[in-house]
N, C-alpha and C positions, 0 to 999 in steps of 0.2 A: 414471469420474465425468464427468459433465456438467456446465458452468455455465448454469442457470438462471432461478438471482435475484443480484441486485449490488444490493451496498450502499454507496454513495458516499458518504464525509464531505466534505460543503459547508457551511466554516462563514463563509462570507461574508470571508477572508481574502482576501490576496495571489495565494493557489495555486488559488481556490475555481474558477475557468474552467479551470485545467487538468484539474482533478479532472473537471468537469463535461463537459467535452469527453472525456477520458479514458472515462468513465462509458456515452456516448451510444454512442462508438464500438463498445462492448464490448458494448453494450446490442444494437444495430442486428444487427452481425456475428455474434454468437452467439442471437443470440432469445431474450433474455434479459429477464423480470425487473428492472425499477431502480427504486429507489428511493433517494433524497436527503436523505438524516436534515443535517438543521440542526438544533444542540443550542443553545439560551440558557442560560448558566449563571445557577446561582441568586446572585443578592446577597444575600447576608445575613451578618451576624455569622459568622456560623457557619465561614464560608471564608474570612473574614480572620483569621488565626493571631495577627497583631500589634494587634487590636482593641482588646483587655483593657489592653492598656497605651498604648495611644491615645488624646486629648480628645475629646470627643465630638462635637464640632463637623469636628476629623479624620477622624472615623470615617466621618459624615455627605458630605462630604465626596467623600471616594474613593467610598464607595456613589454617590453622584450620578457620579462619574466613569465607575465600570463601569457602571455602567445604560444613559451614553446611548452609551460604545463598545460593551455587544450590540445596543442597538438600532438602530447605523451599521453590524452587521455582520449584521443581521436586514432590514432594510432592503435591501444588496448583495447577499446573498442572493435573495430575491422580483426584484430586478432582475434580474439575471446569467437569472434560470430565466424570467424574462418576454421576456428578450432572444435566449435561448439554444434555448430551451427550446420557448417559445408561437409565439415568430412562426415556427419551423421548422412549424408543423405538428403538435407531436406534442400528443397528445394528455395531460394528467394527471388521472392517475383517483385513488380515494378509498387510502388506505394499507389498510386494510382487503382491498383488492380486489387489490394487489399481489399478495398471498401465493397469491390464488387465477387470476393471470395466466399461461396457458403460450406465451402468446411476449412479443416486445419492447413493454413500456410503461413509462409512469415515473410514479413518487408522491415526491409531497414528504411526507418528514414533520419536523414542528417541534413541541420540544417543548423544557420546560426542566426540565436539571437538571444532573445531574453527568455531562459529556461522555464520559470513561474512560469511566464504567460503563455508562453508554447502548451506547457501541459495543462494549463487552464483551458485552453482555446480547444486544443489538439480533442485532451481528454473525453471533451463532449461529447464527441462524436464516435466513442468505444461503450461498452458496455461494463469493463472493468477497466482498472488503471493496477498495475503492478508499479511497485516503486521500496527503493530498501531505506530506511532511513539513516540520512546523511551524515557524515563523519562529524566530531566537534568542531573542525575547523570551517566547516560549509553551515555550521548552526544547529547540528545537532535536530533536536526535539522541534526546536525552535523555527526552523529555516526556512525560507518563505517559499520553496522547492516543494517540500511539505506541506505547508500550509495550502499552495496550489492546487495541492491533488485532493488535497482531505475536505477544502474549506468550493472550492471554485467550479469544480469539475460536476457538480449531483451525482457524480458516481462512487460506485463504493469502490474504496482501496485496499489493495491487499498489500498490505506488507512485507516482506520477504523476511523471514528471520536469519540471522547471519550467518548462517551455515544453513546448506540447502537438507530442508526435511519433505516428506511427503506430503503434500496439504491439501491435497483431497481422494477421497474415498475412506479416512480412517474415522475417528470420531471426532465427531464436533460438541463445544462447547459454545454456550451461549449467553450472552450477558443479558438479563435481562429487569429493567428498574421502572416497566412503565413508561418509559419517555418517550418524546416522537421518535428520538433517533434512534432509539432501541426498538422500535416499533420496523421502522424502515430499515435497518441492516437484518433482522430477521425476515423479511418480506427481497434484499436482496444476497440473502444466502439460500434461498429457497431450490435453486440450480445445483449448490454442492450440497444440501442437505442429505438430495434424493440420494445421492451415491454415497455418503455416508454411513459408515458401518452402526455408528450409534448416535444419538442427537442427546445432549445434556444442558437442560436453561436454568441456572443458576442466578440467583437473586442474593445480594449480598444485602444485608441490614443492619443498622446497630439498632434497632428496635425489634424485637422478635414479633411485636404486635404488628407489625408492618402489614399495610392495606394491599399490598402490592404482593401477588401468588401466581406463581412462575407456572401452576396448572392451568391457568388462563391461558396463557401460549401454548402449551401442550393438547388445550382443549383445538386450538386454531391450529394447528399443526396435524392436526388427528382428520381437517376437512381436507390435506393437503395430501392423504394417504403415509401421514410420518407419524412414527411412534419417539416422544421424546418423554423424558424421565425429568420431573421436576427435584430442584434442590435450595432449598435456604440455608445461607451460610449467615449468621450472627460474627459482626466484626464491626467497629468501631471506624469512622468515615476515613479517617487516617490511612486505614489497613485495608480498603476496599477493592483498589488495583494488584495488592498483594495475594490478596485473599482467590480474586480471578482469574490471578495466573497461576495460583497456586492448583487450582480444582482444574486448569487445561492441563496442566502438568503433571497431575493424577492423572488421568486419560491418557497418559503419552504424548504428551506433549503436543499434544491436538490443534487444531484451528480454533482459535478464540473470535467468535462475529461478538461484535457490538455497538455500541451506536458512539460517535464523535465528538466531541465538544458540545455537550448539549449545556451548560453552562458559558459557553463563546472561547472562541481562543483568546479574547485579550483577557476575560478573566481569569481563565488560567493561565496565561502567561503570569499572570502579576500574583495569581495568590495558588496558582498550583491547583488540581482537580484530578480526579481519575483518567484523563483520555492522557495525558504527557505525563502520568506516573508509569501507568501502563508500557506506554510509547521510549520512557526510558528503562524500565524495567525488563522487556520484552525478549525472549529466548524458544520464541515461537512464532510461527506465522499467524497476523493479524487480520481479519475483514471489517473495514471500519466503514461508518457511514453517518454522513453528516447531514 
């Protein structure tokens, strides 16, 4: 597999330059494809659940609230890509014309409605999704923004971590427990592998007996012309997402691929797991895959 086309979520937030910066980089380095989906959500009734039992003048109200927060966050948007974007140089061409781009160019596209489903929909059709994970007040860990990209899309995400670092060509880190999804996000990091200065698959256990030997990927790595360095770490299931970022974080704080809720997101949501320990823990760029 090849990355091709990138699909950035820039929604004029707090993360919206890392993402953007994130995005170029990946864009430039691989010949890639970008495009910049800005979503405005709709105001209407319809998306306030507590409406029907609100005054009308309430109602009224908050709608005038949300309207002029997208359009402060529609507005940062156009700027960040005027600032970012235009005085660099690069070129933005019609969204239309992305699809039929085969090397590095970028499109904005803006458009309103329901975010989720946009980059559910959208995402399919890219080969990556860039997205930074949303503030507490939009959901956090939780947010169904997120959940879109990680759970909806079959592609794998790259995270942006909050401050823009380099996230490919240095060394990578690799989660790896035997699972399908850890199967599949090694099979789609295999593009930034190649240009990786070093590849490290680290197996976390609280069993040292564990059946599960992180040379088995190194051996399948080795048909793919990559040299990767196996590692077991002994650590208690509690300490597992710690333990992961801790050994990217030895590396320089490296790109950490791994696989996504392979336990489901409702069961982590309710009893907590590795992929939302991680996801809140995180002070690095993530490739996730579900």
């Amino acid at each position: 597999m090849d990355i091709r086309s990138i699909l950035a979520v820039v929604d004029g937030g707090d993360e919206s330059r890392t993402v953007l910066t994130t995005a170029l980089e990946m864009g430039r380095r691989l010949d890639a494809a970008t495009a910049l989906l800005h979503v405005t959500p709709q105001v209407t009734h319809e998306i306030l659940p507590a409406a029907d039992d609100m005054p009308t003048q309430a109602v009224s109200k908050l709608i005038d609230s949300m309207t002029r927060a997208n359009e402060a966050r529609h507005l940062a948007f156009e700027s960040l890509i005027e600032e970012t974007v235009s005085k660099a140089g690069i070129p933005v061409i019609s969204p239309s014309e992305i699809t039929k781009s085969h090397h590095f160019a970028v499109a904005k596209i803006c458009i309103t409605g329901h975010e989720n489903r946009e980059i559910a929909a959208r995402g399919r059709l890219f080969d990556l999704v860039i997205i930074a994970i949303p503030g507490a007040d939009s959901g956090g860990v939780e947010s169904a923004v997120l959940e879109a990209a990680l759970l909806d899309t079959a592609r794998p995400v790259l995270i942006a971590c909050p401050y823009p670092r380099p996230v490919i060509g240095g060394h990578v880190t690799v989660a790896w427990d035997g699972s399908r999804e850890a199967a599949q996000s090694i099979r789609n990091a295999l593009p930034l592998m190649r240009i990786a200065s070093a590849i490290e698959i680290v197996h976390v256990a609280d069993d040292p007996a564990t059946q599960v030997n992180p040379e088995d990927i190194c051996q399948y790595l080795s048909l793919h012309s990559l040299n990767a360095i196996p590692r077991t770490i002994t650590a208690p299931k509690s300490e597992i997402a710690a333990a992961l970022l801790d050994a990217a974080r030895e590396n320089g704080h490296a790109l950490l691929v791994m696989g996504a809720y392979g336990a489901g997101a409702a069961t982590e949501y309710m009893f907590g797991g590795v992929t939302r320990s991680v996801l809140s823990q995180a002070d690095l760029p993530l490739l996730l895959s579900h």
